[in-house]
N, C-alpha and C positions, 0 to 999 in steps of 0.2 A: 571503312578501311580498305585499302586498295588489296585487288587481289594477292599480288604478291605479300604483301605483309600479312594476310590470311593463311596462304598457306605457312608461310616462317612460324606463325604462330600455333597452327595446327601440331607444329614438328616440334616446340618449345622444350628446352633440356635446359632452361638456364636454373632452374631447383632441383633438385630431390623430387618435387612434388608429382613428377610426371613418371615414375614407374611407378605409382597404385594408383593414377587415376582412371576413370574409363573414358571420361572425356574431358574434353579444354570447354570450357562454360564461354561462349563467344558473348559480347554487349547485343542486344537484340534493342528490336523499334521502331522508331524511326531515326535514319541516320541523318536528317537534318533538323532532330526538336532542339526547341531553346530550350526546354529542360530537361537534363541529364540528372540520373538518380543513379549514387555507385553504394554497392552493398559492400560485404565485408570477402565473405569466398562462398565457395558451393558447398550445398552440405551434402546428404546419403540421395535423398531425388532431385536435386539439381544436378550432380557427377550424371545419374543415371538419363536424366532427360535431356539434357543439355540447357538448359531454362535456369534462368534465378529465379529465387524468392517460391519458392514448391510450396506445400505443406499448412504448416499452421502459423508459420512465420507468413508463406505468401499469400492469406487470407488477410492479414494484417495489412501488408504491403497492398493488398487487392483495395481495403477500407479506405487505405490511404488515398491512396489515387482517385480511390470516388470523391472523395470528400472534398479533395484537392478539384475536382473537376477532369481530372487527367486519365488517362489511361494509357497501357502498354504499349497502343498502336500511336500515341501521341510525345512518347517521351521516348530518351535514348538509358537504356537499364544496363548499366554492366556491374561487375565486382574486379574487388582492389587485386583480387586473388584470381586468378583462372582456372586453378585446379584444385581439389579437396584436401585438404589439410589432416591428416589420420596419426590418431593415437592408438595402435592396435585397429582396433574396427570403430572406434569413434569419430567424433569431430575433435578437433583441436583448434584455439588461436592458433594464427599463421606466426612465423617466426620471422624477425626482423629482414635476416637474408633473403626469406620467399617472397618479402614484401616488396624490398629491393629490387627482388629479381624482374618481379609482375611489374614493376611500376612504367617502366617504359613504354608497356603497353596501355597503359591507363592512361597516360600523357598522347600518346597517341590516337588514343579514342576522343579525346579533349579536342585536340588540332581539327583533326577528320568532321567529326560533329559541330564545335564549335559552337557549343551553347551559349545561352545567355547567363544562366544560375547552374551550379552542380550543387545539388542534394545529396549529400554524404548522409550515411546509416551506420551511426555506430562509431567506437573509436578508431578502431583499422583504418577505414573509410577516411575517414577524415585525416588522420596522420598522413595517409597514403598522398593524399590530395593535396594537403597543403604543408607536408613536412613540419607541423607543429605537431606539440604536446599537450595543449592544452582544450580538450576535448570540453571536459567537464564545467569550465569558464564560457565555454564560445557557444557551447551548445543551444540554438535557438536563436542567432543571433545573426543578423544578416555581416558576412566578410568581403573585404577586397584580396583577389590576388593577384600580386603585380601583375599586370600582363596579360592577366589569364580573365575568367568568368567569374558573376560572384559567386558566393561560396554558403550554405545553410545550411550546418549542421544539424541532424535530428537521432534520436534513437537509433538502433537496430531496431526492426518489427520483433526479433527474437526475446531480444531485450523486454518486451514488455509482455511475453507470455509470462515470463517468472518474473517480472515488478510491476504486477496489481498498479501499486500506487502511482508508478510512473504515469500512468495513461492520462492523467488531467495535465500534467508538464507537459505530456504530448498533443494534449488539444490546442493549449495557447498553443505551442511552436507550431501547430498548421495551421492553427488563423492570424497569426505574424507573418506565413509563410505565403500566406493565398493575399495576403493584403500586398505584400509585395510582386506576384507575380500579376496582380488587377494593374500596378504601378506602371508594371515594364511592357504593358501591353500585351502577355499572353495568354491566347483563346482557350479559355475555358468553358468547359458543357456546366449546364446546375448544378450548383452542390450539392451533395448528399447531407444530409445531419449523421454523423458519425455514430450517434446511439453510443450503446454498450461498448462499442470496441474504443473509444476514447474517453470520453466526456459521457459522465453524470449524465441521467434523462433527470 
């Protein structure tokens, strides 16, 4: 992202969401991988670090990436959302207008980076990205967008702290997902065997 568009974003007022945050959650990476992975918004230590994916969600996301062959300093990570989303002191879904708002910025990371696949997490993600509604049909499923990168939907990592059961639908959707990035040509380190965090031993 070019500087000037860094700092505009730095200063962002086009939501609500920018008088409780403490910071704007910037895409981190590398800003030229052919795969781009967007999350949904920041939660309580991603606001506070400036980093996506924290916690026990970014352990998940951390699995991921092994298993994938990928890592942090190999892929471009942003979310649909740049700034925290609060219900009182909680987390909350973002709201359609917050999502509207951010989205310009999310198309602009697109451009800037220009990957080859974007890995959406979760429903947001994926709305955000391709302006469908159909999350729950596509999920796992490799997409064209006119014009644009393909497109692979997967889970939230959040998502599968509280659905147990989800985690073996998330093992196929990452070795559909690793089959196709062997496909397009992108370098990956070993896999890891995903264990406990996805797939049955």
């Amino acid at each position: 992202m070019h500087d000037l568009a860094v700092l505009e974003l730095e200063d962002c007022r086009r939501c609500g969401l920018w008088k409780a945050r403490t910071r704007i959650v910037n895409g981190s990476g590398n800003p030229r991988a052919a795969v781009m992975f967007t999350g949904e918004a920041p939660g309580k230590a991603e606001d506070l670090k400036g980093i996506g994916f924290q916690g026990q969600a970014g352990k998940i996301f951390e699995a991921l990436l092994s298993y994938l062959g990928l890592s942090r300093e190999t892929i471009w990570l942003n979310n649909a959302i740049r700034c925290r989303p609060l219900n009182g002191r909680k987390n909350r879904t973002p709201r359609m207008g917050e999502i509207e708002a951010c989205r310009p910025w999310l198309l602009q990371d697109m451009e800037t980076v220009d990957p080859k696949v974007v890995v959406t997490l979760g429903r947001i993600a994926y709305e955000s990205v391709s302006g469908r509604q159909d999350f729950t049909e596509k999920r796992g499923r490799l997409l064209d967008i006119s014009g644009g990168p393909a497109l692979f939907p997967l889970f939230h990592p959040a998502y599968l702290i509280y659905r147990r059961a989800s985690r073996q639908l998330m093992c196929h959707d990452l070795m559909e997902l690793g089959r196709y990035l062997d496909e397009i040509g992108i370098d990956r380190a070993k896999q890891t065997r995903p264990g406990d965090v996805f797939c049955e031993s």
